[in-house]
N, C-alpha and C positions, 0 to 999 in steps of 0.2 A: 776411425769409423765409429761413429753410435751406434743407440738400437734403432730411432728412427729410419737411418738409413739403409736399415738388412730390410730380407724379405722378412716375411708372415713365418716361416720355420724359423729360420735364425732367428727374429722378434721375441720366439718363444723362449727359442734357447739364453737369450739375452737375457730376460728378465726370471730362467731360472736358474743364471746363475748370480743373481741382485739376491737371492732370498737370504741371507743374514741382513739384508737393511732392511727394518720394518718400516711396510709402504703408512704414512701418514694417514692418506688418504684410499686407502681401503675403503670397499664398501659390500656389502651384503646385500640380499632382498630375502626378507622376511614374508612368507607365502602361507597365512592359514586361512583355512577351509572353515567357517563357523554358519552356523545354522543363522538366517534375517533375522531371529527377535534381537541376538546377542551380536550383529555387528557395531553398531551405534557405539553399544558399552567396549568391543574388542578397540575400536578404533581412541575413542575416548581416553583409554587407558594403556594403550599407546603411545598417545601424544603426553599423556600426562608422564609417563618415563622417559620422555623426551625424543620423541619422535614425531617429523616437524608437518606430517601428512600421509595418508594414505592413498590408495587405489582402489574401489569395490569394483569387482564384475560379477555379474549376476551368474549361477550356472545350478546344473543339477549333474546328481550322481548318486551311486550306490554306494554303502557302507560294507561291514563286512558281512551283516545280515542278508537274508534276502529282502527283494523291494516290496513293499505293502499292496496291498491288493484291496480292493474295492467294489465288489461285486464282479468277480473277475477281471476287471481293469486294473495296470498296472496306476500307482500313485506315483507323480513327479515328484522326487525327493528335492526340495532345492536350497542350495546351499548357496553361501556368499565366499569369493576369492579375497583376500585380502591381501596388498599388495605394501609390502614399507619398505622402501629404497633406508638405509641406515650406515652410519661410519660404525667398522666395523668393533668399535669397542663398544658402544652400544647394543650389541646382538641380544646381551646375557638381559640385562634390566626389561629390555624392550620384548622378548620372549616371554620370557619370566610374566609379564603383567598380562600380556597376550592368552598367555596359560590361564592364566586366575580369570581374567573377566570373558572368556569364554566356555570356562567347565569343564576341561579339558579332560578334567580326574573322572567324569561321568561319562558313562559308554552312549556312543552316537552323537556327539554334541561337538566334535572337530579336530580336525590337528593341524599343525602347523610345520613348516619345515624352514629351512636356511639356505641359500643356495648362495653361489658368490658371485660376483660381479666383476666380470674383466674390465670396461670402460662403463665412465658416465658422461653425459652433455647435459646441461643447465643444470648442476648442480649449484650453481655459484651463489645462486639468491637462496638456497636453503643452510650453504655454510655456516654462514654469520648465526644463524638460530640454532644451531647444533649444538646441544651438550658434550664435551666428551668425556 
């Protein structure tokens, strides 16, 4: 029997007991939070550590301060998602540049996080441009 053929729990159990083969084809998703002047340059410097595209969605949110006020109006804080689907050896270079061209070391300017990736679909035409 394979893993394909168990359910969704076995599936699990199947591919934790695979963890001494390192999966090849790993993948991550790189998620920060940077202010609009500085997404163009986040993404930019991104690609330039070899990451072969990103995601922006628009959104707004509170920091750890309170939200700004404006003649007792609250101000919409708004920030950019940034989204980089990435092989997981790349995390470190592509973080790393992430950090720098968004200011990261400066309070209220963004963070970013790592999250992991169980499955991906059309990865195939990003392959071939991948650094690893």
């Amino acid at each position: 029997m394979t893993c394909a053929t168990l359910s969704q729990k076995q599936l699990y159990v199947c591919r934790e007991s695979d963890k001494g083969e390192k999966n090849k084809m790993a993948h991550k998703c790189i998620i920060a939070m940077v202010k609009p002047n500085l997404t163009d340059q986040v993404v930019n410097s991104a690609k330039k550590a070899g990451a072969t595209g990103a995601t922006i969605i628009p959104a707004s949110g509170t920091g750890a301060g309170e939200a700004k006020t404006f003649f007792g109006l609250s101000l919409d804080i708004r920030t950019e998602l940034v989204l980089v689907l990435v092989n997981e050896a790349m995390v470190e270079p592509i973080l790393s540049a992430i950090k720098e061209a968004g200011r990261f070391s400066e309070p209220g300017t963004g963070i970013a996080m790592v999250l992991p990736v169980e499955q991906t679909a059309g990865m195939e035409s990003q392959m071939s441009r991948t650094k690893p």
